[in-house]
N, C-alpha and C positions, 0 to 999 in steps of 0.2 A: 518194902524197899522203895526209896522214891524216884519220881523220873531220871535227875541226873544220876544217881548211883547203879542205877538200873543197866545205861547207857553207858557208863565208864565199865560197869563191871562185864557185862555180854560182848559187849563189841571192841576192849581195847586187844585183845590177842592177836599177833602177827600184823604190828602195822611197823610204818619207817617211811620218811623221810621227805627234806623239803629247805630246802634256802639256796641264794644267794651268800656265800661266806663275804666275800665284798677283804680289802685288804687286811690281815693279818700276821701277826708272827707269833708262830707255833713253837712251843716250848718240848720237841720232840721228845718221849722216851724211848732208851735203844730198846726196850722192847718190854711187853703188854702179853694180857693172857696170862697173869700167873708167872711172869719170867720164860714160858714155854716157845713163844711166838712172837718173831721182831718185825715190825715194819713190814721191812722187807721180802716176807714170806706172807702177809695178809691176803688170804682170798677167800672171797664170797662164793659159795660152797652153790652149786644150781639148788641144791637141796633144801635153800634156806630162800628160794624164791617164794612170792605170793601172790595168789589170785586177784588180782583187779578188781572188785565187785564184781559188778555183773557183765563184765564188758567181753569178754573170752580171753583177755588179755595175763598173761601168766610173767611177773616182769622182775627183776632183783629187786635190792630190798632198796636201794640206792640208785640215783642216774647223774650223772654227769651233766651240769650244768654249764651253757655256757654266756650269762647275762650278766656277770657281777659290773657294775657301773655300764650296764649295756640301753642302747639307745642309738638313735641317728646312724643304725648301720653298724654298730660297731659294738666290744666289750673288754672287759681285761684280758680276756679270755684270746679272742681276736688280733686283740694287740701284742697278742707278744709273737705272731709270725706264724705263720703255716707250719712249719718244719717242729718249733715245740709245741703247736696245737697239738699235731699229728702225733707224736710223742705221747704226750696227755692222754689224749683219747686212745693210743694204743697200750696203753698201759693200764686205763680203766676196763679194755676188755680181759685184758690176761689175766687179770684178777677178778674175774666174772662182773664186774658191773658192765654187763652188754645192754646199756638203756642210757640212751642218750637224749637231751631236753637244751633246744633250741628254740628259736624264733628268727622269724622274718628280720623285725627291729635289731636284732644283737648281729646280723650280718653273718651269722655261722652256718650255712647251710653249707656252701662249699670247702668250707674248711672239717665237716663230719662227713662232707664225699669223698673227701680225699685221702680223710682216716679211715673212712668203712673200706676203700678198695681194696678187695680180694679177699674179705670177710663173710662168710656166710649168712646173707640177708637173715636167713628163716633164727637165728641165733639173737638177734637184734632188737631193742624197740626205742622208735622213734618217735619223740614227740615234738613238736613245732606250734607257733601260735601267730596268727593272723591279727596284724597290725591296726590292720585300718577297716572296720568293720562296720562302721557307723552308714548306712544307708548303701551300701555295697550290694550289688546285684548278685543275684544265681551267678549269672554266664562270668560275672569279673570274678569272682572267687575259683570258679571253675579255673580258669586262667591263670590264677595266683597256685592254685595245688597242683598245674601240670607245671608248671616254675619252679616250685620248691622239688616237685621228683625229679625234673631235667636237674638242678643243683646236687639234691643227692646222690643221684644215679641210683635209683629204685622205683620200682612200678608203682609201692602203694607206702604208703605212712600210716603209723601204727594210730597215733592220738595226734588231731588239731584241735585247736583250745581257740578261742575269743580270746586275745589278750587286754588282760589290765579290767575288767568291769568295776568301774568306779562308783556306780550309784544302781539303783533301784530302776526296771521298767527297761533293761537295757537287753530285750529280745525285742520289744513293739518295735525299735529302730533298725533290728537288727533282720529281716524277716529273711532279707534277699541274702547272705551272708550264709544263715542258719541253713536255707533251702539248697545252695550249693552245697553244703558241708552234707547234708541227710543224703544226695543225687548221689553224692562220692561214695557216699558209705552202701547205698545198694549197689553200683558198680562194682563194690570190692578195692576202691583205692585210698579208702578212709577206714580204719578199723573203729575208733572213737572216736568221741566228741564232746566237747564242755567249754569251760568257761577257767578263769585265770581271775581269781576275785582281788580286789584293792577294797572292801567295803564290805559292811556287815550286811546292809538291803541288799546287794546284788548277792553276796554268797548265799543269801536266805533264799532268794528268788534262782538259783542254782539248784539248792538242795529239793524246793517242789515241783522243778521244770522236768517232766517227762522227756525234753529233749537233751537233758546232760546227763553223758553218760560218763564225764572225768571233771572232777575236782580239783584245782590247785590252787590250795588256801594257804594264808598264812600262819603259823603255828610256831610259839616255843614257851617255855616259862616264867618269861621273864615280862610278858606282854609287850614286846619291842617291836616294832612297824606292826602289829596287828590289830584285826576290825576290831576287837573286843577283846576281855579276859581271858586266859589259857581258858578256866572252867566253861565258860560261855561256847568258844569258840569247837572247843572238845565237843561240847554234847551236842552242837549243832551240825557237826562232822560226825558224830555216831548218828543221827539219823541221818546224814546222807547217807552213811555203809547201811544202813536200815534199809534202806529203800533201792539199794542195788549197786550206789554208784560208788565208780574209784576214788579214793580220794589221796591225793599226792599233796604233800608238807613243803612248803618254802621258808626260807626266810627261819633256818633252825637254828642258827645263832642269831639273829634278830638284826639279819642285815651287817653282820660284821662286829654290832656291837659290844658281845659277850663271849671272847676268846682266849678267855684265860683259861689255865690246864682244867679247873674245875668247873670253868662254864660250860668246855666244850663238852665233857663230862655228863655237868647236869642236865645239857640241852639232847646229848644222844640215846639218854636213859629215858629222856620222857618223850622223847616222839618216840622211842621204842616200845615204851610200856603201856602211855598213859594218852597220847594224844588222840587217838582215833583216826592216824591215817594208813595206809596202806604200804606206803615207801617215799621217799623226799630226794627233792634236787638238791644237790651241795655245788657249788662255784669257786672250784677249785682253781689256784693260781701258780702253783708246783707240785711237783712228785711227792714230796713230803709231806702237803696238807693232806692231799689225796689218801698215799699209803696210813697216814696216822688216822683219818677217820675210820676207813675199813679195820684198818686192827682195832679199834675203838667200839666197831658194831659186833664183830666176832665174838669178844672179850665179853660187851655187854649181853649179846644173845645167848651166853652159853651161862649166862648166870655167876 
């Protein structure tokens, strides 16, 4: 058998999930599963959670995104108000996706504090990614993670990530940044750590860095906003899971751009089957995007 078939075949079992959807319109069906299960009734079952690589991290198969068009503070997500964030996010827990995926840049940390209140932390995982990393001290990072838990209202955060690594060599710059992030993580207010890749060199240089312990790469079938080929990109994401680390899916309709009933389709079948990741952010902008993927992972999980 040769390398990549190797790699496709050992390591695609129990992976899922990863985009930005970015605006869309969803051609809902009333209901999925065989005609057995509507929308409406769609939940992600704790049973159908999976282990994080090596991270101790145990997380659904999905998390709530909220960075679709996110930048300068802000996202769609953002944008449409506190009150149907909160919504949003309380509706992605009652259907088990308890894993929520934020950053500094998209402005959302107080809007997933104000949805987590009176939620059971230990039920929860939170991931966040640090903006501005580029020659950033130990002590300023430190700073920035007791910021982001004053915004949450939580002692510790599950995953922070590097965001955006757009080239090759981006730890040399990054020393004081990393060194904060490691301090947090023996304290116990850092569970993981990684990298947020834009680039095939920086995801290469992710997958051999002994200091990443979470992946969030880009991934779909259609090779839309990604560093390289699905095949490329896949087997370079089975040896991350080779070698321990999580790896989480972005970007599973390609950025918004493949949402048609059979795109959405082909794109949730193949980070489910075939991509080699672990579980993916979707960037959800209603109730409806939302409940129709999860009936769409159920349907596809059970074959």
């Amino acid at each position: 058998m040769d390398r990549r078939k190797f790699i496709k075949t050992g390591i695609v079992a129990g992976t899922l999930i990863g985009t930005n959807i970015g605006k869309m319109s969803y051609a809902l069906p009333s209901k999925v599963n065989n005609g057995s299960t509507t929308n409406d009734e769609a939940y992600l079952s704790s049973s159908s959670n999976v282990a994080l690589g090596a991270t101790g991290l145990t997380v659904p198969l999905m998390a709530m995104g909220s960075g679709t068009s996110g930048w300068n503070n802000a996202s769609n997500q953002t944008r449409m108000g506190m009150d149907q964030f909160v919504k949003m996010a309380r509706n992605a827990y009652d259907r088990g996706m308890k894993f929520f995926e934020m950053a500094e840049s998209y402005g959302s940390h107080p809007f997933f504090g104000e949805a987590m209140r009176g939620l059971p932390r230990e039920e929860l995982t939170l991931l966040t990614k640090i903006a501005k990393t580029n020659g950033v001290s130990a002590a300023e990072t430190r700073t920035k993670i007791d910021a982001y838990r004053k915004e949450l209202g939580t002692d510790y955060i599950d995953i922070i990530l590097l965001h955006c690594m757009t080239s090759a060599g981006w730890a040399d710059s990054r020393q004081g940044v990393m060194e904060g992030l490691t301090r947090a993580k023996e304290e116990g207010i850092v569970k993981a750590v990684g990298i947020s890749a834009h680039n095939f060199e920086a995801l290469q240089e992710a997958v051999e860095s002994p200091w990443v312990d979470v992946i969030l790469a880009r991934i779909n079938p259609f090779q839309s906003h990604m560093d390289g080929t699905p095949d490329t990109i896949r087997d370079l994401l089975g040896e991350a899971r080779q070698k321990g680390k999580g790896v989480i899916g972005m970007k599973i309709f390609g950025e918004g751009k493949h949402v048609k009933d059979e795109e959405r389709e082909q794109s949730l079948r193949y980070a489910l089957t075939e991509s080699n990741i672990h579980c993916m952010t979707l960037g959800f902008e209603s109730l409806e995007q939302m409940n129709d993927a999860i009936a769409r992972v159920i349907r596809i999980q059970k074959g």
